[in-house]
N, C-alpha and C positions, 0 to 999 in steps of 0.2 A: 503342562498345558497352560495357555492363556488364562489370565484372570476372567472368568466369569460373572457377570454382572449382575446383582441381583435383580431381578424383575419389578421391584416397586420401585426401584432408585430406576431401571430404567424408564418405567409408565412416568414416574415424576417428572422426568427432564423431559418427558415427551409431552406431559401437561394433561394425561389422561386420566390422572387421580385426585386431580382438582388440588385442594388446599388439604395433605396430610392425607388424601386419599380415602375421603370421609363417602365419599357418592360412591357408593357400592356398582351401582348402576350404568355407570361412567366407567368404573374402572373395568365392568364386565365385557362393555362391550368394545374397550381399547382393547384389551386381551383376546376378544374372540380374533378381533381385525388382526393384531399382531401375528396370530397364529397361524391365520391365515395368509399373510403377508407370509411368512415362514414356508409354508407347502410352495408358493409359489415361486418365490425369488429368491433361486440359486446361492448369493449371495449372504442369506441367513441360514444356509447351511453347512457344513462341512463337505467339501471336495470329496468326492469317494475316487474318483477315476485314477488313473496313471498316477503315482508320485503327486496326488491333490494338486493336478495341474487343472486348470479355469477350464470348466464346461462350457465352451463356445457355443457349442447348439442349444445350451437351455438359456443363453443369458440372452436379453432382450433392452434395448431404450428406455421403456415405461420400469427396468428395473432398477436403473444407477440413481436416479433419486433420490426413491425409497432408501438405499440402502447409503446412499450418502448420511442423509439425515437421520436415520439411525445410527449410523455409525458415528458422527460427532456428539449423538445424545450418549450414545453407551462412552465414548471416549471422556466426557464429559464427566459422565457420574463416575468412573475410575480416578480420571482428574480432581474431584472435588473428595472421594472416597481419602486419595494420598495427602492434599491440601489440608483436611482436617481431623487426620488419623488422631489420633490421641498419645501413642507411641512417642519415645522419645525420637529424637530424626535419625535414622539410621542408611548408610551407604545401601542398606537392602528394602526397608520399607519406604523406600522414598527415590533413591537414583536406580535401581535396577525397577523398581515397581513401575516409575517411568517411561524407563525403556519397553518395560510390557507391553503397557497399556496402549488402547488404539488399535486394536490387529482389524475389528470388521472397519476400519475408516480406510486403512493401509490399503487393505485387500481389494476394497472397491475402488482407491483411489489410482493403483498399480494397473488394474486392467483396463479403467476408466483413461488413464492418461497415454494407455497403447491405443488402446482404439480410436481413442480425438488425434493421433499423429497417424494414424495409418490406415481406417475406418471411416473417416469422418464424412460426414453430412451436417445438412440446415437442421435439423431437429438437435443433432447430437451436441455442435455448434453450440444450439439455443443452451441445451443443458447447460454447458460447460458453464455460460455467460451469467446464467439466473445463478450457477454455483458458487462463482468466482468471492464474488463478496461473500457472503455466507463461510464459506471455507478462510475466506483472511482473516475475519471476525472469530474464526473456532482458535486458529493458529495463536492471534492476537491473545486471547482471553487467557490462555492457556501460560504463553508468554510473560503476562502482565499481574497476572494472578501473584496478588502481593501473599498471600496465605502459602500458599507452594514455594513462591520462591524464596522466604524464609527459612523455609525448609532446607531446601537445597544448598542455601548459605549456609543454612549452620553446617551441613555434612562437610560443607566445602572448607570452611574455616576450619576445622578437625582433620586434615588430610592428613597433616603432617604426623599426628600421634595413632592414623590406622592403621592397619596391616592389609594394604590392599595388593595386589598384584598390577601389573603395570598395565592392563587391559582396562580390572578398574581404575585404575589411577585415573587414564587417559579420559576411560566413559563420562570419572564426574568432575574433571577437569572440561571437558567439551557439553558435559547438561551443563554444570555453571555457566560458561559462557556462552550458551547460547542462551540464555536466560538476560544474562546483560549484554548481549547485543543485541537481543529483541527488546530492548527497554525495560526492564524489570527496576533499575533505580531511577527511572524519572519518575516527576510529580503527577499528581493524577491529572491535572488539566494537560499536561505534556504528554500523557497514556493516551488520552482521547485524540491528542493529535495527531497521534502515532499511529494510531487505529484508522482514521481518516486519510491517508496518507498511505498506506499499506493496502486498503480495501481501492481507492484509485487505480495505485499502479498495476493491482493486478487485473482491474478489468481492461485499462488501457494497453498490459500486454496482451494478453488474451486477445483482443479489439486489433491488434496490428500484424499478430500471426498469422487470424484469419485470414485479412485482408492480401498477406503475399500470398497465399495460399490460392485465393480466388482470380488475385489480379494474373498468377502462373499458370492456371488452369482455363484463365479466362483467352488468353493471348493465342494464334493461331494466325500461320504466316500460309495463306492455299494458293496452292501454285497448278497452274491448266494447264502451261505448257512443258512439253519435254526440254525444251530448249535451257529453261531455265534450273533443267536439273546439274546443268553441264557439271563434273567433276567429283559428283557424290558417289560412291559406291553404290554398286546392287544391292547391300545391304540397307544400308540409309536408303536408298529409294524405294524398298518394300517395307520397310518399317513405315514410312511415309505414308503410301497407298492405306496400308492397314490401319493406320490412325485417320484417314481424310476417311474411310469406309464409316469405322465408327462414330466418327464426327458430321455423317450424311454430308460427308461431299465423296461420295462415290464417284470413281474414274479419275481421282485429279491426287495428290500429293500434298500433306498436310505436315508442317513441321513447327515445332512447340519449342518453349523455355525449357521443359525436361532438359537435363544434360545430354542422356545419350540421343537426344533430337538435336539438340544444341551443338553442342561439341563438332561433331562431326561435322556441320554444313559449315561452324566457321572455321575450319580447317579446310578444308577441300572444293565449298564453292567458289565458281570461279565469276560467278556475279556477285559485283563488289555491293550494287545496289541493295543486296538481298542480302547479303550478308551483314550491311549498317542495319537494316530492317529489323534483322534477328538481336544483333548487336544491341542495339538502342532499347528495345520489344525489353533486355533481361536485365539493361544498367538503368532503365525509368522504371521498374515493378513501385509500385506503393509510391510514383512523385508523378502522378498523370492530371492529378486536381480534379481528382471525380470522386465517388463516395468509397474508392477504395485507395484513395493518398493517404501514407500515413507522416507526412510530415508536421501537421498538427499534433499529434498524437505522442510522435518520439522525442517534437520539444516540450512536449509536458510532464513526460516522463523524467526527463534530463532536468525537468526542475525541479519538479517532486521529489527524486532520487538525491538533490542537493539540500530541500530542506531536511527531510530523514536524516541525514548526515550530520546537519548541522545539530540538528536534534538530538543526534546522541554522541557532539561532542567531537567531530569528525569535520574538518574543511570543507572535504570533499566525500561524493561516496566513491572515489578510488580510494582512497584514504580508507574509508570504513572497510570496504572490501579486502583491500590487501591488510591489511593490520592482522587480518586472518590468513593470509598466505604464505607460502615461502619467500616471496618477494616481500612483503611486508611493508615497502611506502610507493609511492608513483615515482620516486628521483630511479630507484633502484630498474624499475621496468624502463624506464625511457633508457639508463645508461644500457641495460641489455641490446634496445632496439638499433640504440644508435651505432652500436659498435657492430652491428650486421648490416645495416640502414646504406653506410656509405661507400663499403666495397661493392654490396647489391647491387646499387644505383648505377655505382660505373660499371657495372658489368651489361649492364639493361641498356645503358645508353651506345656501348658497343656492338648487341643485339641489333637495335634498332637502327644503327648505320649500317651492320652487315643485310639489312630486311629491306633499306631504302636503296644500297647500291645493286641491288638485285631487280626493283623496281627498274632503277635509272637504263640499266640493261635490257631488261624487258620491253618497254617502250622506246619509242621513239621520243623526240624534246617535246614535242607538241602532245603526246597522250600522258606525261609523266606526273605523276600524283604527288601528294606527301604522303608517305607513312599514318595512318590512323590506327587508333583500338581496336578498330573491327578488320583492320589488316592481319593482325599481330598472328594470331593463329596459322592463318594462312601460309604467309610468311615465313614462319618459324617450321611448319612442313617441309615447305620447299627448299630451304634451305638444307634443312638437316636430309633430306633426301640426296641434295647436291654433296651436301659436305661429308653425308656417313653413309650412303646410301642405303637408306633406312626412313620407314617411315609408317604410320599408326596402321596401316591396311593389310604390312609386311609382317607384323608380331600378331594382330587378332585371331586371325587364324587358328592362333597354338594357345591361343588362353579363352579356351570353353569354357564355362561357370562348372560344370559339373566336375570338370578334371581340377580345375585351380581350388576348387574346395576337397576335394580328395588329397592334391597337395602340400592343402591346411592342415588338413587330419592327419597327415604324415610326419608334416614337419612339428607338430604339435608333441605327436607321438612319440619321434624320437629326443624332444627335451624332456618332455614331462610325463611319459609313460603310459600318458591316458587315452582312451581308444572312445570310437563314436559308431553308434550302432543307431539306423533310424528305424523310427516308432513309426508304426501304421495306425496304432489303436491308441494315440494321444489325440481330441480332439484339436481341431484349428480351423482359427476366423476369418484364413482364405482359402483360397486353391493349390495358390504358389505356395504355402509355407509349410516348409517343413520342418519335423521335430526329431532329433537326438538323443538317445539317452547316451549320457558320458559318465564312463569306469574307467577305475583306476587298474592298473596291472594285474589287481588279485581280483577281481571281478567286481568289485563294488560299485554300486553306483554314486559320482560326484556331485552332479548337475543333470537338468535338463536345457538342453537350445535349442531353441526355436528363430530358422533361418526367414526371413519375410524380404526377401531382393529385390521386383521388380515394379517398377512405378506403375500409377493410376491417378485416377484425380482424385480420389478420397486421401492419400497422403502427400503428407509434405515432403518436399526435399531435403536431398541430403542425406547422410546415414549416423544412422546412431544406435547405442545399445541400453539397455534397461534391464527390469527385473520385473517378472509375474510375482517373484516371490524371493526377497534378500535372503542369504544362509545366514543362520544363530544358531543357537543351544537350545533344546529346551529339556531342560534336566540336563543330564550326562548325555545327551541323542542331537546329533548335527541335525539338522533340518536343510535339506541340500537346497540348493540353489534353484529356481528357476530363469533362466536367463532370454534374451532375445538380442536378436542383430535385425536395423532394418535400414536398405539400402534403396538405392533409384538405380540398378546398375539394365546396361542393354539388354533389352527383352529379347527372348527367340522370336522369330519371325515361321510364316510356314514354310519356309524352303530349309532355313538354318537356325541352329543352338544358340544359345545365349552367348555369346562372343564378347568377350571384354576388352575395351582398351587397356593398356598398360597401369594407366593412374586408377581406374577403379578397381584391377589385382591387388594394387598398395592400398586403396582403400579397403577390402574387403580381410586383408590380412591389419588392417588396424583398428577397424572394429571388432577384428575377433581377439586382439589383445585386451580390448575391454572387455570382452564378454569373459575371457580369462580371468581375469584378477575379480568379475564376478563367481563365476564357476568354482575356483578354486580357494577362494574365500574360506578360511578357517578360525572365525572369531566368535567367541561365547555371544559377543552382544550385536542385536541388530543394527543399531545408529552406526557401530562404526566396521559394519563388515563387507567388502566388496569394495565399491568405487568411493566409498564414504571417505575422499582424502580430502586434503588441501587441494585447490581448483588449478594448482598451478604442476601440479603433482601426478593429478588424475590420467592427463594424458601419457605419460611416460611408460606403462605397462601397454599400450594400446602402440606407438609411435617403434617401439623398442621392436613388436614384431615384424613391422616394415620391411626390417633391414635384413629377413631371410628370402623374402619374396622373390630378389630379384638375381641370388646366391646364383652360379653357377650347376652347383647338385641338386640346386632345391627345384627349380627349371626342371633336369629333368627327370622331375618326379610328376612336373601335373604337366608342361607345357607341350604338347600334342596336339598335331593338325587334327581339327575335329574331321576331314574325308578320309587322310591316310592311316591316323596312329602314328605319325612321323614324328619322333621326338626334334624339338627344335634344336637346328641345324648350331654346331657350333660356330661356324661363322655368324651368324643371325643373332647369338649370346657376345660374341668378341662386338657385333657393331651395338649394341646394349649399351655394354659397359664403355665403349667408347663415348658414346655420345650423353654418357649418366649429367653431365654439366652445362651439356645444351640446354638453350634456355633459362638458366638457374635465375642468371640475372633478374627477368621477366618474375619466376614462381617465387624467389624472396622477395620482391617489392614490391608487388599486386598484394605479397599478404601482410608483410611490414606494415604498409600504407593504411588498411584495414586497421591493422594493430594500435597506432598511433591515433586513425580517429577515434577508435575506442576509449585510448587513454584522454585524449582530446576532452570527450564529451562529457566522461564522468572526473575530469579534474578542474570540472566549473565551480567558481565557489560562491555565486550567488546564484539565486531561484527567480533569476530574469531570463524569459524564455529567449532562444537565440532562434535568428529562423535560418533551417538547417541549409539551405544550399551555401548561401553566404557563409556561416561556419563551415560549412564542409569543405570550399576553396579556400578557404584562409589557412584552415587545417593542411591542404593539402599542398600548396603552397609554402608555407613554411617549411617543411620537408624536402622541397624542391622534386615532386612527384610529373616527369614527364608526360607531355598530353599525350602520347600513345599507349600510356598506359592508366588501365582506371583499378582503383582500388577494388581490390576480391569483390568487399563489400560495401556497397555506398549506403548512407545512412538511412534510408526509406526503405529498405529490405533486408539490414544489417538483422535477422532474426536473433544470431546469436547473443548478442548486447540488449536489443530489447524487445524478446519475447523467447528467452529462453535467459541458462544461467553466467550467462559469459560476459558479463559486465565488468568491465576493468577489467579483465580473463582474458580475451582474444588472445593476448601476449602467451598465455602458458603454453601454446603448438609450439614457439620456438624456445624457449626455457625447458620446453618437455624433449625438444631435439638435441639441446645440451646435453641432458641427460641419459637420450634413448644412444645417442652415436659413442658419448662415454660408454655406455654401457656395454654394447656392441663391440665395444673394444676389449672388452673382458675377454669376450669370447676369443676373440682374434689374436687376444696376444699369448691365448694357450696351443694356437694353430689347429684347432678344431671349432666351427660353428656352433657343434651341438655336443661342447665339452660337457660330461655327464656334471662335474662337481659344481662347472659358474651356472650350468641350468638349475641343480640342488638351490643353489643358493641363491637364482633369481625367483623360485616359486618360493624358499623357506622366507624369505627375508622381506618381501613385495609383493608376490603374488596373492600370499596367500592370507597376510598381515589383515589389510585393507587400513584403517584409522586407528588402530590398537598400540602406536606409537608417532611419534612426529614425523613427519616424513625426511628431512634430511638426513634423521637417525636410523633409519629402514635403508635411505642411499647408502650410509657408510657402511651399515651394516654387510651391504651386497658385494661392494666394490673396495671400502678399505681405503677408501682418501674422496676425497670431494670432487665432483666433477670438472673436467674443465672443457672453453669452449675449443681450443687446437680440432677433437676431430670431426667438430661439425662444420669448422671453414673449410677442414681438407673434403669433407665428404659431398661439399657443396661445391668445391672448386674456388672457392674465395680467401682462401689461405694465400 
């Protein structure tokens, strides 16, 4: 079990025992409160339910505080407990005592940061905000703690003469170094700066997440007339009606930044006016100049993040960031980008003449337009409908959310042996979400997941995976995983099922490749089990399952018309795969572009603010990025850069594609998808690893030579 904290060391850092805890008085009635805090806030008890998964119905707002702050006092006095043990320093009283310590800070902070992505409201909001500082300063202190990391030094200087296993090795090779790249050797007037500077950026991410959040939920395009539905589907026009109901514009049609709002209308409407509306409404989020722009915000970030860098020694923070990656400098990511960059480009700019000659054809000289951003979707339909006859309205049909995740489970099944049985008597903190128990072939259980797929305005966009609860040891006893996937994918409508486009199938099979290499996580230590790799690394178990999605067998295990049961028609799979290239040009340089200003912004190496439009055209410019096409991400809603961990990272989706299409190739060149011995060896080697070796060493381990880029040109058609 956890270290247990003694009760005066916690009343002490709590400040209830006064000076040595002399006011009897004081201390009686900190303890009664505590205790009472205890009965009421879940939190300060132990989980009894299912597999000690998070009791949703007893946790409340007025509890995450409470137990925040408790929990950095009790992390605290464990902290200060190892800082000044008296023991000689040892790999066990000092780097595993480490990795202990913290579990009520974790616990609350793990459910705490589900529910601000998926839950959220102004109160909860508020919490985070008053937190934010508070929690950099615990991080900080802990970091900078010249007594601790002494400690750690010494074990660390001694590595060479221990008898560690390579798990430990790895554990107090990564505490050292997080210790000195959280600044543990600068001077103290350089600590305090560091601390200043750390306690900023995280309110100003925090401050800009929001803000795409509200400014996405705020935006709403209502439309009165039928006329202007021209070209949408039945579907999109009842999903429409149903959100203008909820949004009290009853009888009229309401369409959102949401994707499956989005997507759809620029695809198939055929009012170009409404479509720039929609267009513009999702490339201005966060740059409208009103109290939800975050273009002050991202360039102070961008400068703060430069001095941090320079502060601990680093030019840039691309620099500081990759020095911990696989990539390891900025020259090495730009040469990746570049050598995908300019096949890309001519492929897009080919797109874009075959999208404009089809224009020139449609009108007459007198209505004929240019080609724009808010074309391209459109365009890219009709064509591919001309040229494969095929098109997003023709596949929905056959990919139901409930059949494509039965799919997952199959094709899961047949690599990895493990089977998914869902739980009715697991609580959960919505409607839509449901939970799994996953066992392995002999019954045991691995993990628990918990699915959360369809948007609201409480969550953010996008999808992603996480952890109620990271797998470790504690003693000889695996403590499984609790895992979660959570997505924006097409919501059911009352006439019909959740219906997936194409790309959210590929998304939905690659965030269960993360929830994966969480689930099946087998490492003694928490820090580094589950997704706990190099950032450049991380994606590669999540990307790698993509590439069964769209298999010919794998089809038809989930892909059925949701009226007939009609497994998808083989010709409907041959115009698939025919058309797997359409496009590409467009889906590598929308994300390249992205990539590059990522690298762009954190390869500044002075702390003079840039103001971002101007850098963002200059950036894009110098790449020679077509005006018909706009970067994924433009820098005023760029979340993943600045307000989550993908700084200097963007680049790891195609570094991770390196590796997930090498990989994929394992499989392929034994002429079996679901070869029993390269699955062995993608769960023994990777899956199940998470940070308990280097990562390049886990690649060879799997594959037996170094990746190369050959099959991700052929799989993208750019070979």
């Amino acid at each position: 079990m956890r270290k247990v904290i003694l009760i005066m060391a916690m009343m002490s850092i709590l400040g209830g025992c006064g000076d040595g805890g002399s006011s009897g008085g004081t201390g009686d009635a900190a303890t009664t409160e505590a205790r009472a805090d205890s009965t009421l806030n879940p939190f300060f008890t132990e989980w009894d339910g299912p597999f000690g998964t998070p009791p949703f119905g007893e946790i409340e707002l007025s509890h995450y505080e409470p137990a925040f702050m408790r929990g950095m006092a009790d992390h605290k006095a464990e902290i200060t407990a190892i800082a000044r043990g008296g023991d000689y320093p040892t790999f066990a009283n000092t780097i595993e005592a480490i990795d202990r310590a913290g579990s009520l800070l974790t616990r609350t902070g793990n459910v705490f940061g589900a529910m601000n992505g998926t839950m959220t409201n102004d109160e909860m909001q508020a919490i985070a905000k008053n937190l934010a500082p508070l929690r950099s300063q615990h991080r900080d202190e802990i970091l900078l703690n010249a007594e601790l990391f002494a400690r750690v030094d010494a074990v660390y200087q001694q590595r060479e003469d221990l008898e560690l296993e390579r798990e430990q090795q790895m554990l107090l090779k990564e505490t050292w170094k997080r210790f000195v790249r959280g600044g543990a050797n600068l001077s103290n007037p350089d600590k305090e700066k560091l601390k200043a500077l750390n306690e900023e950026l995280s309110i100003l991410s925090l401050q800009f997440g929001e803000n795409v959040l509200k400014e996405t939920n705020k935006f709403e395009m209502v439309i009165d007339s039928k006329e202007d539905l021209a070209g949408l589907s039945e579907a999109s026009i009842t999903a429409a009606a149903e959100t203008a109901a909820k949004r009290g514009h009853e009888g009229k049609w309401v369409f959102t930044l949401h994707k499956p709002s989005l997507i759809p209308f620029l695809q198939y409407s055929t009012k170009r006016d409404l479509r720039e509306k929609m267009f513009k409404g999702y490339t201005n989020v966060g740059d409208n100049g009103d109290e939800l722009d975050n273009n002050t915000i991202l360039a102070r970030m961008a400068s703060l993040r430069v001095e941090r860098a320079n502060l601990l020694g680093f030019p840039s923070h691309a620099h500081y960031i990759l020095d911990d990656n696989m990539a390891k400098n900025p020259e090495n990511v730009y040469e990746l980008l570049e050598k995908l960059w300019t096949p890309a480009l001519e492929r897009a700019k080919g797109e874009a003449a075959d999208f404009q000659t089809m224009i020139n054809k449609e009108n007459k000289k007198a209505d004929r337009f240019q080609l724009a951003a808010w074309d391209w979707w459109f365009y890219a339909e009709k064509v591919k409908k001309a040229r494969y006859d095929l098109d997003e309205a023709m596949v929905r049909p056959y990919f139901e959310l409930e059949n494509v995740r039965t799919g997952l489970f199959d094709t899961v099944n047949k690599l990895f042996g493990i089977t998914f049985t869902e739980r009715h008597d697991i609580p959960v903190y919505q409607e839509d979400v449901k939970v799994y128990e996953v066992k392995e072939a002999d019954g045991s259980t691995v993990a628990i997941w918990f699915s959360d797929y369809f948007p609201r305005d409480s969550k953010r966009g996008g999808a992603w995976m996480s952890a109620f609860r990271k797998e470790y040891y504690d003693g000889n006893e695996r403590v499984i995983p609790i895992i979660y996937n959570v997505g924006n994918f097409t919501k059911p409508t009352a006439d019909t099922p959740a219906l997936l486009s194409a790309d959210e199938v590929g998304t939905m099979f690659h965030e269960f490749g993360h929830a994966l290499h969480g689930m099946l996580s087998d490492c003694r230590y928490e820090s580094l089990s589950g997704t706990s790799v190099s950032r450049d690394f991380v994606e590669m178990p999540s990307q790698v399952m993509e590439n069964w999605a769209f298999e010919p067998e794998v089809l038809a295990t989930y892909a059925k018309h949701y009226q007939t049961g009609e497994v998808i028609p083989a010709e409907l799979v041959e115009k698939l795969e025919k058309s797997k290239h359409f496009n590409q040009g467009f889906a590598t340089t929308e994300y390249l572009a992205a990539c590059f200003l990522d690298m762009d912004w954190h390869t500044i190496e002075t702390a003079e603010e840039k103001d971002p439009e101007v850098f963002e055209n200059e950036s894009m410019g110098r790449i020679g990025l077509i005006d018909e096409i706009v970067s994924r991400y433009r820098s005023p809603y760029f979340r993943h850069v600045f307000a989550g961990g993908y700084s200097s990272g963007y680049y790891s989706y195609v570094w991770a594609e390196v590796l997930d299409a090498d990989a994929f190739e394992a499989f392929r060149e034994t002429g079996d998808i679901f070869d029993p011995a390269t699955a062995k060896s993608l769960r023994d080697n990777i899956l199940s690893r998470g940070g308990s070796e280097e990562s390049m060493t886990l690649y060879l381990q799997f594959r037996g030579k170094e990746p190369e880029i050959g099959p991700l040109l052929k799989r993208k058609g750019l070979d």
